[in-house]
N, C-alpha and C positions, 0 to 999 in steps of 0.2 A: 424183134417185131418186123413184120414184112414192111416193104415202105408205104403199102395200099394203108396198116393201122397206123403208122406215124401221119399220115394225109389224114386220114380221118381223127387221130386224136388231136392233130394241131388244129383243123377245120372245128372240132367241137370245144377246143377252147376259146378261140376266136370270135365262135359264135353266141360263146356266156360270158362275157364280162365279170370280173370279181367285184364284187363289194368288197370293199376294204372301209369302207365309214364307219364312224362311232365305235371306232374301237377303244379299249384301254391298251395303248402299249406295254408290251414284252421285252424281257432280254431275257429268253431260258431256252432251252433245248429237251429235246425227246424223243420217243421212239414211240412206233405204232404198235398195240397193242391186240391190235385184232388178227384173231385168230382164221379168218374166212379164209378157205386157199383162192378166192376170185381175188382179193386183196381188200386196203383198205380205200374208199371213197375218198376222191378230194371235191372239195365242191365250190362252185360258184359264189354262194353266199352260204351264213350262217343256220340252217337249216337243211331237212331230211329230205325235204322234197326240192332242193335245188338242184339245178344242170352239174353231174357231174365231170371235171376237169383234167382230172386224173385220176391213176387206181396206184396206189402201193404195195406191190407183190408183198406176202408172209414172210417172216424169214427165213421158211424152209429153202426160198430161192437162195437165200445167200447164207450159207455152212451154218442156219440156225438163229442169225441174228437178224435182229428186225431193222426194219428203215428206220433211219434218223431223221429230226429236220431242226430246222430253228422257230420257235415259237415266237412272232412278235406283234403277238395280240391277241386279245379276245374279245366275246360278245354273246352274250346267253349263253353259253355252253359249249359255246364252240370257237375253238381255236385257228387263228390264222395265220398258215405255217409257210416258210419259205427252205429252198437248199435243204430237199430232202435226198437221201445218199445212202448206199448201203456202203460201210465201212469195213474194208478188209482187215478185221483182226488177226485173222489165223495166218497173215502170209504180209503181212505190212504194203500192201498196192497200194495202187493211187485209189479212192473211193470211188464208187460208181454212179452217179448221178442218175437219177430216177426222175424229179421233176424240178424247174427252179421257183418255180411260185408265182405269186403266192395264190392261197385256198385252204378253204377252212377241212379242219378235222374236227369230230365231237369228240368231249372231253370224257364219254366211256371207253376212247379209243385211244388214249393218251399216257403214257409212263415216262419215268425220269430216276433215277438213282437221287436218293438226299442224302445230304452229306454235311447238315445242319442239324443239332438234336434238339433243338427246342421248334415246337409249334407253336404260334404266336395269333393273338386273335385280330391284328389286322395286318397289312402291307409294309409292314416298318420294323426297322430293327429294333425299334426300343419301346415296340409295342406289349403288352403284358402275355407272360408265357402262360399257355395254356393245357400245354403236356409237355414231356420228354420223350423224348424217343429211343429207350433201350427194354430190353427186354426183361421184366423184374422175374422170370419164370427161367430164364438161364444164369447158374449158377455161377458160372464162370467170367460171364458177365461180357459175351464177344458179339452180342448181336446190339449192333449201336445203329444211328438213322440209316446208314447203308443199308440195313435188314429190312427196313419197312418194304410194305410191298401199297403200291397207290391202286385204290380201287376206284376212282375217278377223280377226276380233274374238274372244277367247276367256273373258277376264272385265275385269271396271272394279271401281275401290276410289276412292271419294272423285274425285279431280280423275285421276286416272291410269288408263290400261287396256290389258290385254294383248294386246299384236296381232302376226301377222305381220303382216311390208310390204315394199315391196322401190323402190327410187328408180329412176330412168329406167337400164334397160342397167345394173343392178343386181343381186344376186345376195340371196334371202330373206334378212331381220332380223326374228328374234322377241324381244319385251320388251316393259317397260312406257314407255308414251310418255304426256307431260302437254301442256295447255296445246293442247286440243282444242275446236275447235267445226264445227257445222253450216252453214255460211254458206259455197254454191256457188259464188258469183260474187265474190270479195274475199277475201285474206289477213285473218285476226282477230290483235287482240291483245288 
């Protein structure tokens, strides 16, 4: 970026302040999910018509894989993200810092690999299970939470967050799912 759009991107964050109130705090991580080659919107506050802050390139800029960040909070639907970074898989580099935060992303824009098979109908572990997550339509029986695919994000509480999602030739599961991270290329644990 020329240093006239670093002037002007740090001038426009300066001049929107974040909200960061009433949030429910987070500890989960994720990646952006939208597809626009202009990138993804970071915003001032928790809605569509707020000043935006930053933009997260696709990740066609980086060998494919999307930007990372840390999720640590939420509030209507929209997530407030910090330490967003494209991470060099294909070559083990140091990651590349995109924006340090924080600012909100909407939760259509948000994905995470699970790595937890139970969906649970509140924020707790020993909350009552409300599906499993493997795939009753593979025989072999290899598509476990890993396989779910999140088709949005609604809110997060500590390590937990509420998503729909739906497993291969699967039919929508909404709840809360734990034991989440950002890491494109490898199951976490």
């Amino acid at each position: 970026m020329p240093l006239g759009g670093l002037l002007l991107a740090a001038s426009a964050a300066q001049a929107a302040p974040v909200d960061t109130s009433a949030i429910t705090p987070c500890a989960i991580s994720g990646w952006s999910t939208d597809k626009d080659p202009a990138g993804l919107n970071v915003r001032a506050a928790p809605r569509a018509t707020a000043p935006v802050v930053a933009k997260l390139p696709p990740g066609s800029k980086n060998d494919g894989y999307d930007a990372e960040f840390e999720i640590v909070g939420s509030r209507d639907g929209w997530f407030l993200i910090k330490h967003a970074r494209f991470v060099d898989y294909d070559h083990g580099g140091p990651d590349r810092i995109l924006f340090e935060g924080p600012g909100w992303v909407s939760g259509m824009r948000v994905g995470f690999e699970i790595n937890d098979a139970y969906v649970r109908s509140a924020p707790k572990a020993d909350a009552p299970v409300t599906a499993q997550l493997f795939d009753a339509n593979d025989a072999g029986g290899s598509s476990g939470p890993d396989s779910a695919s999140v088709d949005r994000v609604f809110s997060c509480s500590g390590a937990f967050a509420d998503v729909l999602l739906h497993m291969p030739k699967g039919k929508p599961i909404r709840g809360w799912v734990t034991r989440l991270c950002s890491n494109q290329v490898t199951t976490c644990v």
